[in-house]
C-alpha positions as CSV (number, residue, x, y, z in Angstrom):
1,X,4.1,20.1,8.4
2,X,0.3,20.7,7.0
3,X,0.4,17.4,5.2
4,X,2.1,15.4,8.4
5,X,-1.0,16.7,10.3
6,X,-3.0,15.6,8.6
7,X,-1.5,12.0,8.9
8,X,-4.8,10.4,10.3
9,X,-4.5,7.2,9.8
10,X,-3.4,6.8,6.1
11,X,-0.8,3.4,6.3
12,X,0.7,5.3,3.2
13,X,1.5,7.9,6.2
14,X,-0.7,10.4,5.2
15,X,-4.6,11.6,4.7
16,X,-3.3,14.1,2.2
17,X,-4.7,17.7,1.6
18,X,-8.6,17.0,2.4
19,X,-9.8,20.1,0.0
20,X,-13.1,20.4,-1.0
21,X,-12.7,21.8,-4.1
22,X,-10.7,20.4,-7.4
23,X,-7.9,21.7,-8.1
24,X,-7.9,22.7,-12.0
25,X,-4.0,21.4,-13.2
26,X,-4.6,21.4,-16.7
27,X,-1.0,23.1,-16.9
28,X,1.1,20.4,-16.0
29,X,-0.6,18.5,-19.5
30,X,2.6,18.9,-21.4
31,X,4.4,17.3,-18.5
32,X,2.0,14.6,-18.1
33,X,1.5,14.0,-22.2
34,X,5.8,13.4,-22.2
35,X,5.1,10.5,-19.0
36,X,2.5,8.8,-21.1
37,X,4.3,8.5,-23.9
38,X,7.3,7.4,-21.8
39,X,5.4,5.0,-20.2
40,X,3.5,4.0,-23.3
41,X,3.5,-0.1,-24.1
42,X,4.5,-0.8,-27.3
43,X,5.9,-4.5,-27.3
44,X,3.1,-6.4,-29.3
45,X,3.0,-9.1,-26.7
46,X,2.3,-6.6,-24.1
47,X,-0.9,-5.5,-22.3
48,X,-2.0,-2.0,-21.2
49,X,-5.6,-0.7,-20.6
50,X,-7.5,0.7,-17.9
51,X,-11.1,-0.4,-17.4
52,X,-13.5,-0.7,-14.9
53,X,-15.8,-4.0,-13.9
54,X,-18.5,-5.3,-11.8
55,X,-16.7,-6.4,-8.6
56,X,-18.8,-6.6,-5.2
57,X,-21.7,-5.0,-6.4
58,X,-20.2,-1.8,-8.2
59,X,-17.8,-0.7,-10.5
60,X,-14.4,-0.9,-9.6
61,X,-11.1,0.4,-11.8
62,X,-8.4,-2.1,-12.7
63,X,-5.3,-1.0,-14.4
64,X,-3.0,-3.3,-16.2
65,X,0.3,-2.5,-17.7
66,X,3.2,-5.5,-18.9
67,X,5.3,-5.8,-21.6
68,X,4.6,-9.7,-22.0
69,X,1.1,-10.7,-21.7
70,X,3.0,-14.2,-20.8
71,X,5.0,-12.6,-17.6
72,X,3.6,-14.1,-14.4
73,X,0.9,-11.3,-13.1
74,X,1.1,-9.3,-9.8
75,X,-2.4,-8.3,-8.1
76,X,-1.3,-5.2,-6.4
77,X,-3.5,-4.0,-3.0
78,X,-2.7,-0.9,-2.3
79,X,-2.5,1.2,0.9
80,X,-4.9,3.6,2.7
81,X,-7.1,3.3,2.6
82,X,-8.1,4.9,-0.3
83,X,-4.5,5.9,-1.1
84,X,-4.4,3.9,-4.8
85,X,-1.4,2.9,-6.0
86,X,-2.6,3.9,-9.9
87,X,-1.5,7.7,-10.4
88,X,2.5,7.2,-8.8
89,X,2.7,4.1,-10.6
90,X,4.9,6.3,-13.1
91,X,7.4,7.2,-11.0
92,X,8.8,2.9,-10.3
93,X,6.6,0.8,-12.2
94,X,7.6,0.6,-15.4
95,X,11.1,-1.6,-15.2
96,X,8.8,-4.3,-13.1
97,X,6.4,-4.4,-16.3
98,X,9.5,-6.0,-18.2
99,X,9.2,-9.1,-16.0
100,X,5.5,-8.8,-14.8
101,X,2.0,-8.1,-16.0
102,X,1.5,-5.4,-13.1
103,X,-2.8,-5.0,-11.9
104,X,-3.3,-2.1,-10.1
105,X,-6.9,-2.3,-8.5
106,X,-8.5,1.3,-7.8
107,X,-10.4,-0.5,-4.0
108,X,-14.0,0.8,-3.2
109,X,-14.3,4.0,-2.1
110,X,-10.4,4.8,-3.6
111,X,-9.7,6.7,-6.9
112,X,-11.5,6.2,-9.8
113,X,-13.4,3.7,-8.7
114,X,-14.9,6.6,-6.1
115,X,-17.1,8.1,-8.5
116,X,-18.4,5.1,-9.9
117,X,-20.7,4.5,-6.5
118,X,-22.2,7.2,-4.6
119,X,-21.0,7.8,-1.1
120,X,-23.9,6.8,0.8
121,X,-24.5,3.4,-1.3
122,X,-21.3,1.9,-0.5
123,X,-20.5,3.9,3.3
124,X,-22.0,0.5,5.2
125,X,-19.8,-1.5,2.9
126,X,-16.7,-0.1,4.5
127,X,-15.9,-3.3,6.2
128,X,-12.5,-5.0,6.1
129,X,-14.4,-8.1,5.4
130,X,-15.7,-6.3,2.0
131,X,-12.4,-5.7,1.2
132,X,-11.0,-9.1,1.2
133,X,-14.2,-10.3,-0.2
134,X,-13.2,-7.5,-3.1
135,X,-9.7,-8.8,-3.5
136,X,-10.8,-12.6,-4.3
137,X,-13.3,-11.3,-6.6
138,X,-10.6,-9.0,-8.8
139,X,-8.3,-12.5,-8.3
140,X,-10.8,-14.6,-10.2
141,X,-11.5,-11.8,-12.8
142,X,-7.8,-11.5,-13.5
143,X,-7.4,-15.0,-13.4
144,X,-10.1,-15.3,-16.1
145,X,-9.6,-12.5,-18.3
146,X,-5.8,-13.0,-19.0
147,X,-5.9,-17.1,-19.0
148,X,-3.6,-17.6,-15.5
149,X,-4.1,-20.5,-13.4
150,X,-3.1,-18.3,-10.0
151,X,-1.4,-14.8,-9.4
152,X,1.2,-13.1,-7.0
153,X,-0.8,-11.2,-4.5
154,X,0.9,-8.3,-3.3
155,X,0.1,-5.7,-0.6
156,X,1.4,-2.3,0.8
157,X,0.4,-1.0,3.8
158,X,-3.4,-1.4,4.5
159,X,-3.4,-3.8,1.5
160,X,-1.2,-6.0,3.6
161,X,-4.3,-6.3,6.0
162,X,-6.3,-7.2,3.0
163,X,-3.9,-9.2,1.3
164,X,-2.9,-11.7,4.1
165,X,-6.9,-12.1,4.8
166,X,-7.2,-12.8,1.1
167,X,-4.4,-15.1,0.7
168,X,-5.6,-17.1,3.9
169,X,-9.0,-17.3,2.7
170,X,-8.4,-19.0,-0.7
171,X,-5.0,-20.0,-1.1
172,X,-6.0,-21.4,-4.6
173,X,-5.5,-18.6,-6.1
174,X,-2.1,-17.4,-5.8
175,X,1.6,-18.3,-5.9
176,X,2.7,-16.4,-3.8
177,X,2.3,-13.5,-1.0
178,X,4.8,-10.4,-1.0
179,X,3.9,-7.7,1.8
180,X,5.1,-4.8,2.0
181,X,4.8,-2.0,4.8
182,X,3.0,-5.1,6.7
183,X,1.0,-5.1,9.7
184,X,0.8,-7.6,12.1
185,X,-0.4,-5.8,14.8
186,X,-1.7,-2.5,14.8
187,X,-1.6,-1.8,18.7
188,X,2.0,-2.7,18.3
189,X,2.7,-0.7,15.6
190,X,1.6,2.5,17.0
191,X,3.4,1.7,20.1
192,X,6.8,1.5,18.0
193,X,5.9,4.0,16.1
194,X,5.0,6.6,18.7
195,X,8.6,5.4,20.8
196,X,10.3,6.4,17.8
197,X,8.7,9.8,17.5
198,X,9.7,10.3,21.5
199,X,12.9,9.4,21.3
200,X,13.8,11.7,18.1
201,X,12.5,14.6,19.4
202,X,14.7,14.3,22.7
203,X,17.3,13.4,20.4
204,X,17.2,16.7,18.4
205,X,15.7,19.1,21.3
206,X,12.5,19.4,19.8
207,X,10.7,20.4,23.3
208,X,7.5,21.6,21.3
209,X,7.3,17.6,20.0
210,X,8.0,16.2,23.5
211,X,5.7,18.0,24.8
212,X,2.6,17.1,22.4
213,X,4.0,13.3,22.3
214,X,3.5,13.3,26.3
215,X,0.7,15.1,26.4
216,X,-0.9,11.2,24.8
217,X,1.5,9.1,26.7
218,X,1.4,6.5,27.0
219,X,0.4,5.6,23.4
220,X,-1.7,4.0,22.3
221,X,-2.4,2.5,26.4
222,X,-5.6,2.4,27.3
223,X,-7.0,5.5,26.3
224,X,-9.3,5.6,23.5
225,X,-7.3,5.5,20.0
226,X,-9.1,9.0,19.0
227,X,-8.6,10.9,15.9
228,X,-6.7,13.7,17.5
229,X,-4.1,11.1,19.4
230,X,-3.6,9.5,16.1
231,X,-2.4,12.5,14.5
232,X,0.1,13.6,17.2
233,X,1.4,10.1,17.3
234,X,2.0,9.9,13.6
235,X,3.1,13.5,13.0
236,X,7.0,13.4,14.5
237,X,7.9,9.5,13.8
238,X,6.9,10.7,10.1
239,X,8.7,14.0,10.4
240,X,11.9,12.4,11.4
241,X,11.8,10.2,7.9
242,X,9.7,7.5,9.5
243,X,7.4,7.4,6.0
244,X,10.4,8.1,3.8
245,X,13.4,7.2,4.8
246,X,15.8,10.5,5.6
247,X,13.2,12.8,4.8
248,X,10.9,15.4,6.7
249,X,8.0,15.2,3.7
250,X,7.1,13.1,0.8
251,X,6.1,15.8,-1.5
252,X,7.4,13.5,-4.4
253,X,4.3,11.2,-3.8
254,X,1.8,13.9,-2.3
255,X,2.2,15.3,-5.4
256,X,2.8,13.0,-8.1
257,X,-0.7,12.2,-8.6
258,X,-0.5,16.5,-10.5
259,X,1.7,14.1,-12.9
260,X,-0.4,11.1,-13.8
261,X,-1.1,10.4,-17.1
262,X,-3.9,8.0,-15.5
263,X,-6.0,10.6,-13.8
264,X,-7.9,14.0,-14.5
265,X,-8.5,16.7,-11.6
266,X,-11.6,14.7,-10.9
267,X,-10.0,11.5,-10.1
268,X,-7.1,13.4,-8.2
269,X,-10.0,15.0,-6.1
270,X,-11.6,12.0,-5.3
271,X,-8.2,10.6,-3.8
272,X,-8.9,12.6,-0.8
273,X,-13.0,12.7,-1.0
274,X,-12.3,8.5,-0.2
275,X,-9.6,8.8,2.7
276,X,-12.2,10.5,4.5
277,X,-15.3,8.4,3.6
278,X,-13.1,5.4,4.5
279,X,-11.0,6.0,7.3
280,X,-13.6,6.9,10.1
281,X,-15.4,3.5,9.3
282,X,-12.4,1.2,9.3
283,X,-11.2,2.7,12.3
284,X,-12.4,0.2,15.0
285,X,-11.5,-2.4,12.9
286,X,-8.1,-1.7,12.1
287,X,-7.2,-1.0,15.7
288,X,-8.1,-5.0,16.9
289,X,-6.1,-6.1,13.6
290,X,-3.3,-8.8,15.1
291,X,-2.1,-11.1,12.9
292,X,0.4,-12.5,15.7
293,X,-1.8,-15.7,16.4
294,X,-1.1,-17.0,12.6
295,X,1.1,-19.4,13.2
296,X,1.0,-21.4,9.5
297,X,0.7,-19.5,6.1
298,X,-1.0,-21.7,3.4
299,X,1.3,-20.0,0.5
300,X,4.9,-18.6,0.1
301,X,5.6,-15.6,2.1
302,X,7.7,-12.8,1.5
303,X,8.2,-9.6,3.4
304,X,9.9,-6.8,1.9
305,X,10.8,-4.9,4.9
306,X,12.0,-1.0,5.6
307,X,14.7,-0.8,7.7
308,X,13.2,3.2,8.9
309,X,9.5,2.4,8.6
310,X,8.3,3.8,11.8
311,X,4.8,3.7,9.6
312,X,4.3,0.5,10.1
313,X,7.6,-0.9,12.1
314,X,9.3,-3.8,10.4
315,X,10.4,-5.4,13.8
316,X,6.8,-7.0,14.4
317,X,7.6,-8.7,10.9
318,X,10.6,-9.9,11.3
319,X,9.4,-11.7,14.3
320,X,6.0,-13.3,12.9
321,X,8.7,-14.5,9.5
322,X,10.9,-16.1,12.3
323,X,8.2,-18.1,14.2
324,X,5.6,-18.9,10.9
325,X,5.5,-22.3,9.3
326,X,4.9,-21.9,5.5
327,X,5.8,-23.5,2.1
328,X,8.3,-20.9,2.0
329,X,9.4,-17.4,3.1
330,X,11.7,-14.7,3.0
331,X,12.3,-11.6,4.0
332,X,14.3,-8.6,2.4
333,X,15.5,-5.8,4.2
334,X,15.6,-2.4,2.5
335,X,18.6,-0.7,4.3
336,X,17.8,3.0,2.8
337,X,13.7,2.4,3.0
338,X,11.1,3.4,5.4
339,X,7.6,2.4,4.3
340,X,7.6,3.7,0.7
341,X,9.8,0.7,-0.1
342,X,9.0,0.4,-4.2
343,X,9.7,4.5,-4.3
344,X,12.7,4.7,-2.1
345,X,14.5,1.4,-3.6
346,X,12.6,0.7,-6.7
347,X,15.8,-1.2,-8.3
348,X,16.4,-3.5,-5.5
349,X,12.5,-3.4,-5.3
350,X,12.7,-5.5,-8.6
351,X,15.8,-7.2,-8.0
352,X,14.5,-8.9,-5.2
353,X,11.3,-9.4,-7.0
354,X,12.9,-11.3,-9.5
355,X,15.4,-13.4,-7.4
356,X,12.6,-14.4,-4.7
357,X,9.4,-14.3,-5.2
358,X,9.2,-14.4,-10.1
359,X,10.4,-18.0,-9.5
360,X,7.6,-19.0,-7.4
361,X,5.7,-18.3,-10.2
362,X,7.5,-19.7,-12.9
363,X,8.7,-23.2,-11.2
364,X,12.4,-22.0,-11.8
365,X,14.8,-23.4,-9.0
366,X,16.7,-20.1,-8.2
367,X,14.9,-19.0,-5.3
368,X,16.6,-20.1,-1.9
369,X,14.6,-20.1,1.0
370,X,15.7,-18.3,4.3
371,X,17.0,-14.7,5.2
């Protein structure tokens, strides 16, 4: 219940434990030594390294794992923010790297990249706009440094917010956009959301949660969207497996940054020093976030959809994918999923990888559009 608390604003579904102090986990080395290995490329047509660049001004941390350097590549924009996508990439990336060269980008502000930039140099650059502007820049690095004429852009969660402003804004660049946990409307979504959390709690007699759901009702309204109303709204829906599907916690992903062969204590640390540099200043703009007046979509669409996501509610989705004109789109609904689709399905998670959106890339004929 701590962690769900603390679920802020976090499109991931949580803020995480916001201690001050790191954590020394040097003992779970021997665990973490047997994951690298594991997870260790070996194919000699196959990429892995982990680097850091000049994008937007600072450093920022890309890591790229594939067995075939020749695979089309996914740009993955992870959620938050701040929440990177780097150290649980263990526990479902590595049958995607068969069929993809994978890019995990570390966002400003998230991860490792938080320690290359002190807080106060980068805290007005908190901007969704900066973001985007980020996302275009890693594009044309990528593009550059492994010889691809475009990429698959791919977001989760508040990466979807950056990913759909990216792929608007230069369309050039990418085959194809795959969201997943997508907003379209963020007043909408806590709407669904907080409806969800109502009706659960009178559902299993929870009168403590009814009473500090009403206590904000109606949500979000007209009220101010406050810190504190944002937590009570997002504590029950989560709690009754509305971030992971038939589950009260998500200790599997809290946690499995203790695991990563990718991080030390100081790049686990910084996972929650950037949740609270970022979320306070994205805030305002996330709340006026609607996405319902895009009525065309310059590339192929697909939306990867969590049929319990009462994170960020699939419904709104479904009916932007139904009215949309683009080149192509799709959308895949993950019947055992809430919003930690790629964890909680990660085999259909690549099946439908592969059947919809590899042979946009490729210029095979297999993909079908429709739903």
């Amino acid at each position: 219940m701590k962690k769900m608390m603390l679920a802020l604003l976090m499109l991931t579904g949580s803020l995480g434990a916001m201690a001050q102090e790191c954590p020394d986990r040097s003992s779970y080395e021997p665990a973490r030594e047997i994951i690298r290995d594991l997870n260790r490329i070996v194919s000699p047509t196959g990429v892995q390294e982990s680097y850091k660049t000049r994008i937007g001004g600072i450093d920022q941390w890309l890591t790229v794992r594939g067995q075939d350097r020749d695979n089309p590549i996914i740009l993955f924009v992870h959620g938050g923010p701040a929440s990177p996508v780097t150290p649980t990439l263990w526990q479902f990336q590595r049958p995607i790297e068969e069929y993809f060269t994978v890019v995990n980008w570390d966002q400003r502000g998230a991860g490792k990249t938080y320690s290359e930039a002190s807080p106060d140099s980068i805290v007005d650059s908190i901007r969704i706009s900066r973001y985007v502007d980020d996302a275009i820049e890693v594009a044309e690095h990528v593009r550059t440094r492994y010889g691809k004429r475009k990429l698959i852009l791919m977001g989760h969660s508040w990466g979807t917010i950056v990913g759909m402003k990216a792929a608007i804004q230069r369309p050039d660049l990418f085959y194809a956009y795959v969201g997943i946990g997508q907003v379209i409307n963020t007043r909408d979504n806590e709407r669904i959301s907080y409806d969800y959390g109502l009706a659960q709690a009178r559902a299993h007699g929870n009168q403590a949660a009814v009473k500090e759901l009403e206590s904000i009702g109606p949500y979000p309204g007209n009220q101010p969207v406050t810190r504190e109303r944002i937590i009570i709204a997002r504590t029950w829906p989560q709690f009754y497996g509305g971030l992971t599907a038939y589950r009260e916690d998500s200790n599997y992903y809290y946690r499995g940054p203790r695991l990563s062969p990718e991080y030390d204590d100081r790049d686990r640390c910084a996972i929650d020093q950037g949740n609270v540099l970022t979320l306070g200043k994205v805030l305002p703009e996330f709340l006026d976030v609607d996405f319902k007046g895009v009525r065309s979509f310059p590339i192929p669409v697909v939306m990867f959809m969590g049929r319990h996501d009462y994170t960020t509610p699939s419904s709104p989705t479904q009916a932007w994918l139904d009215q949309v004109r683009a080149p192509y789109k799709q959308g895949v609904w993950f019947e055992h999923s809430a919003h930690m689709i790629p964890w909680e399905e990660p085999g259909k998670t690549l099946v439908s990888l592969l059947q919809f959106v590899r042979p946009l890339a490729t210029g095979a004929s297999s993909a079908t559009n429709g739903r």
